[in-house]
N, C-alpha and C positions, 0 to 999 in steps of 0.2 A: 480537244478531246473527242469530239463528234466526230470530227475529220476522219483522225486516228484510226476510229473504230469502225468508220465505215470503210478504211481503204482496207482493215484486215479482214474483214468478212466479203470484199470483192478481189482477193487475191488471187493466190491459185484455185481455187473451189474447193478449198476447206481439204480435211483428212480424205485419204480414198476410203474406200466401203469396203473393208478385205471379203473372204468366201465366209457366208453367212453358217455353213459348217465349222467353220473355224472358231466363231461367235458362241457357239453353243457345246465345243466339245469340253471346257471344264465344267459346264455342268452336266454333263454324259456321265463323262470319268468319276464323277462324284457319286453319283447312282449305281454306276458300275460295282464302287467299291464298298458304299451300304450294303447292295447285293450282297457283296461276298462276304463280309465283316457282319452283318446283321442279319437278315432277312433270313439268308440259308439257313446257318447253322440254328435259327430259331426254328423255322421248319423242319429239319431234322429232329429237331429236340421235343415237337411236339407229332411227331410219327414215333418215334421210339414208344413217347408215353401212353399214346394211342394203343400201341400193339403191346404195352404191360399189360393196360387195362383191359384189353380182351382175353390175355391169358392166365386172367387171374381165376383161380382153383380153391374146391374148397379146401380148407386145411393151412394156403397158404399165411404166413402171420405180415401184417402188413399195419402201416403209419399212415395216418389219415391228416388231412390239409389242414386238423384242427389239430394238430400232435395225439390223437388217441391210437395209442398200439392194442394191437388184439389178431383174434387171429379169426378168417372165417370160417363160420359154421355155415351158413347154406346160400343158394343163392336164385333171385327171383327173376331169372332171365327176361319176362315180360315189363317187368315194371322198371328193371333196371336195379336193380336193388340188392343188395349186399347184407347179409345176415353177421353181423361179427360181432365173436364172444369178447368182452373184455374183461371178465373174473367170471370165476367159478358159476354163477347164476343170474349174470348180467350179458344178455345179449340187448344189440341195438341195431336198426336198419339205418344200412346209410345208401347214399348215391353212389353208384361205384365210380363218377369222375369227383368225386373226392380222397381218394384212393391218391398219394402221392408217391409211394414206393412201397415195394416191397421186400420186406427184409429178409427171409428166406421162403424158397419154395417146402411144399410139403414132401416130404421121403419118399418116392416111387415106391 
């Protein structure tokens, strides 16, 4: 058995060593395609939301990350801050990146 195994590791000199790019291109392709299945269209999707949140107006009526609908009343550009009415004499300040959509804009 000793014999055996040493005459097969002094044979021809083992497997050849292919191109070391060759070694690594399925996991290239793998990254590649994350890229384009994940990463992207995640980025996309948090540039859209980006640019809601900065065009959000007062008036527009808008769902918040905690499900609260309301609609806003003013807005405190320095602090970040979002004034929104949610009944007749219930306003609340919130974060405006809690802001997750807006439902409609307000009527030009």
């Amino acid at each position: 058995m000793i014999y055996l195994a040493g005459m097969a590791g002094a044979g021809g000199g083992g497997a050849q060593q292919g191109n070391p790019l060759m070694n690594f291109l399925p996991l290239i392709l793998i990254i590649v395609i994350m890229y384009f299945l994940l990463l992207r269209p995640q980025a996309k999707k948090q540039k859209e939301h980006r640019a809601m949140l900065e065009a959000l107006e007062k008036g527009d009526k808008v769902v918040t990350t905690g499900g609260i609908v309301g609609t806003i009343a003013g807005i405190k550009e320095k602090e970040n801050l979002l004034i929104v009415k949610i009944a007749d004499t219930v306003k609340i300040e919130l974060s405006r990146s809690a802001v997750a959509q807006v439902l409609n804009k307000k009527a030009s």
